[in-house]
N, C-alpha and C positions, 0 to 999 in steps of 0.2 A: 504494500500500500504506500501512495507516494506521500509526501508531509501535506500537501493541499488536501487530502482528503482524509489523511488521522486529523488533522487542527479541527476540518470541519463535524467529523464525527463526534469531538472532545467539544466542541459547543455544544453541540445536539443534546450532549449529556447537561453541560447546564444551564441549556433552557429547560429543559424535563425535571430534573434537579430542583430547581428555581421555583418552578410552578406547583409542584408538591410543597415546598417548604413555605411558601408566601401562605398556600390555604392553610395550611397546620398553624401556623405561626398567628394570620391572624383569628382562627376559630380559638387558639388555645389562649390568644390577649382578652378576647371579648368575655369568654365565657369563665377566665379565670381571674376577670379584673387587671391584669396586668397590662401596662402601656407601654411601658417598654418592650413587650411583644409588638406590641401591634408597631411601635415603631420599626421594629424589627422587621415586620411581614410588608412595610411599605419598602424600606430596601431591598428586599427579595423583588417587589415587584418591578422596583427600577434597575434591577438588575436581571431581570428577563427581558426587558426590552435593551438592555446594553449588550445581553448575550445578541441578541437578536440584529443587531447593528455588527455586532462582529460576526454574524455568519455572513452578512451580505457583504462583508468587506474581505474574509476569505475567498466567497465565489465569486466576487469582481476580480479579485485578486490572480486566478485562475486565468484568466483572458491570455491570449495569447500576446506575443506583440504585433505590434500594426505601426502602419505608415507614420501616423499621431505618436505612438508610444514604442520605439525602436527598443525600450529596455524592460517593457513590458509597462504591466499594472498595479505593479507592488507598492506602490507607494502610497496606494490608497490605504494599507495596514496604520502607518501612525498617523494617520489621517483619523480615523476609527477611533483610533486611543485616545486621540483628542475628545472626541465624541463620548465615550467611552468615562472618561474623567469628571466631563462636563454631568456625566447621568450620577456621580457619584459625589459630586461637589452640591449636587442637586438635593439628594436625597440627603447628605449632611444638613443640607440649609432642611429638609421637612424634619426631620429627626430633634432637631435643636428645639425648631418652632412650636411642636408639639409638644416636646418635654414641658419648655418652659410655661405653654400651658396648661398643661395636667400639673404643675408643679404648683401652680395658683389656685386650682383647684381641686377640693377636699373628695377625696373617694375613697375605696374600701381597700383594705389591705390584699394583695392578691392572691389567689391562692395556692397552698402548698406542691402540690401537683405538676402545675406550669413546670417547679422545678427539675422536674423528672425528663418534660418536653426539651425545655433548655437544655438539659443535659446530652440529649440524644444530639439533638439540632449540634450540635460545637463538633461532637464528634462526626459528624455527617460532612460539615462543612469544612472540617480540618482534614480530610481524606480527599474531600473534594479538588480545595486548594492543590493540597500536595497531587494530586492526577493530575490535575490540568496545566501546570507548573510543569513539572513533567514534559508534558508534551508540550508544550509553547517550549523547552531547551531544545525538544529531539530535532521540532519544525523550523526554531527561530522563528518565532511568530511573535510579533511584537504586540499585536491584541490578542492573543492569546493569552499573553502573561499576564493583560491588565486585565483579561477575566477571568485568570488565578487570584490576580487580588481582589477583583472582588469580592468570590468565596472568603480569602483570611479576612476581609474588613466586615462581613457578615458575620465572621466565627468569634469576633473582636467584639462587636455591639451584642451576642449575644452571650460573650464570657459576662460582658458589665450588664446585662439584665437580671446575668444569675447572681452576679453578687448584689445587685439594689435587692430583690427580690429576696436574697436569703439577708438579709439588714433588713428590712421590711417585718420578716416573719420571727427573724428572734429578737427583735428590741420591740415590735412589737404597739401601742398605738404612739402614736406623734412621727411617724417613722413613712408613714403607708407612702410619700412619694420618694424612697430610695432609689427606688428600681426607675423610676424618671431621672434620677439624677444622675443614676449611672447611665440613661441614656444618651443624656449630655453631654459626659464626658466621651462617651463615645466615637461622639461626631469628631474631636482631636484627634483621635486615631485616625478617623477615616478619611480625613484633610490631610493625614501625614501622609498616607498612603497613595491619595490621588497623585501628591507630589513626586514619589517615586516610579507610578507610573510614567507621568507626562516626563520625566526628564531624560530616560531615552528616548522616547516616542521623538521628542526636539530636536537630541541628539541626530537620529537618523535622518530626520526633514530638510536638517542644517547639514548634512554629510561631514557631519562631523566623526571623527579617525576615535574608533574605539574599539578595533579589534586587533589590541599588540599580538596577541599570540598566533590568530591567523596571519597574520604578515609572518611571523618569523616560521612558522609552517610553510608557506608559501617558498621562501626564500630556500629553506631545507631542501624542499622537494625538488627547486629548479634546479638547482644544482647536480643533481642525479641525470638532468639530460645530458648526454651525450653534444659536444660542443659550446654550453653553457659554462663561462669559464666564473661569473659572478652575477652577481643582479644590482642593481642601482638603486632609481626613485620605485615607490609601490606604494599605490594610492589605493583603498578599498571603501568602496558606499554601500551600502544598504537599502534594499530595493524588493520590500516585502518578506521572503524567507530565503532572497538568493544574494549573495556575493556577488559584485562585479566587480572585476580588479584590471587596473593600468599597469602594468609593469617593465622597466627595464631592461633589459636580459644584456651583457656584458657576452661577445664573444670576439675570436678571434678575426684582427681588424684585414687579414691579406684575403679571408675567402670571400668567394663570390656573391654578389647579390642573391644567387637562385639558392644556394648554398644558406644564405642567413635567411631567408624567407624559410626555408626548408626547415631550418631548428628552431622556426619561432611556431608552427605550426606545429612541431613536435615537442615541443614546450607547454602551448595551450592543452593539445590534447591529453598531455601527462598530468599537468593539473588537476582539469577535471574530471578525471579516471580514480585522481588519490584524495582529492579533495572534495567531500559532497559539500552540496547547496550553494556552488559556483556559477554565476553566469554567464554574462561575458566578461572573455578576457581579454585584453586588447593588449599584445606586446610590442614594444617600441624597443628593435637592432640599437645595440650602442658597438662602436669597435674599442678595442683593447687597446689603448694605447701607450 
């Protein structure tokens, strides 16, 4: 199976995911008093439409290249993550709004049970994470990852539900908007977290150089061709889940033109024979001198 279609299979998971946890999540806030559930079940639900924006940005992503887009469609990925950010920066600002609602207002202590929900829900969503993490490494998928974190900033806002909630239950009356407060605190994490998504996401939009150790992989490898005597400048950008890289190649300056066409094609091709998730490589003859 190739990376475009494990990434898109691994969303598929959670959007199904998602939409199981949002109803549990909000049937078990209403009917067990608890708001910070139910703030809880409104981030599941902006997090199935984030899932859902990253599916459409892996299967755009997919396209082939064309005349318009000679290095393909990938860069619609942190494109996504933008979006992606934006659903989470989103649901930060309902989460706060709401707390500090329920916060002003007097309601019942919630009950014991939810925390058995809680419990399961963290464990659900810290497996999650950890899959989908996973696979946004295998694919290089860039929303991919930021809907790994959305799983951990879900598994985050429901650790602090379970602890207002269990403050709630053993302190007991004066107490009953804990589990609000810790929803609040919550939303800190999940503004920390949008940050660490968007800041590769920026990275790769800006092509900006953050991949040291595929360069000096690169460099290793070239070296094993045959006539490659060193390699020079090597520039790498990021273009959805593929590598495309410029590079220098250093050979011997008396041989022929057909001759240095000849090893830079056999260079390319050695590359990405040893190297997955290469696109274009574009090598640029220098002579020895």
């Amino acid at each position: 199976m190739d990376n475009e279609q494990t990434a898109i299979r691994t969303t598929y998971f959670s959007i199904i995911g998602n939409t199981i946890l949002a109803l549990i999540k909000g049937l078990a806030g209403f009917f067990g008093n608890s708001y910070a559930l139910i703030a809880d079940a409104i981030e599941s639900i902006t997090d199935i439409f984030s899932s859902l924006l990253v599916l459409f940005g892996l299967k755009y992503a997919k396209r082939p290249a064309d005349e318009n887009h000679p290095y393909g469609h990938g860069k619609i990925e942190p494109l996504i993550t933008f979006l992606v950010v934006a659903f989470l920066v989103t649901s930060a600002t309902i989460i706060a709004y709401e707390s500090i609602q329920n916060i002003r207002t007097p309601h019942e202590t919630p009950k014991s049970w939810t925390l058995i929900v809680l419990g399961c829900i963290i464990l659900w969503k810290e497996i999650s994470y950890r899959i989908v993490l996973k696979k946004s490494k295998e694919t290089n998928s860039t929303s991919l990852r930021a809907d790994a974190w959305h799983h951990r900033s879900d598994a985050i806002t429901s650790i602090m539900a379970f602890l207002g909630i269990s403050i709630a239950l053993i302190l007991g009356e004066g107490y009953e908007t804990a589990d609000d407060w810790a929803a609040l605190f919550a939303t800190a994490f999940i503004l920390y977290n949008s940050y660490l998504i968007f800041r590769p996401a920026l990275g790769e939009i800006m092509d900006e150089h953050l991949y040291d150790d595929l360069l000096d992989e690169i460099r290793e490898e070239s070296i094993k061709v045959k006539g490659i005597i060193e390699t020079e400048k090597c520039f790498i950008r990021k273009a959805g889940m593929k590598y495309h890289v410029d590079l220098h190649a250093i050979v011997d300056a008396q041989i022929s033109v057909k001759e240095g066409h000849d090893i830079s094609h056999q260079l390319k091709d050695h590359l990405r024979n040893e190297i997955p998730n290469l696109g274009h490589v574009l090598i640029h003859i220098e002579p020895n001198e």
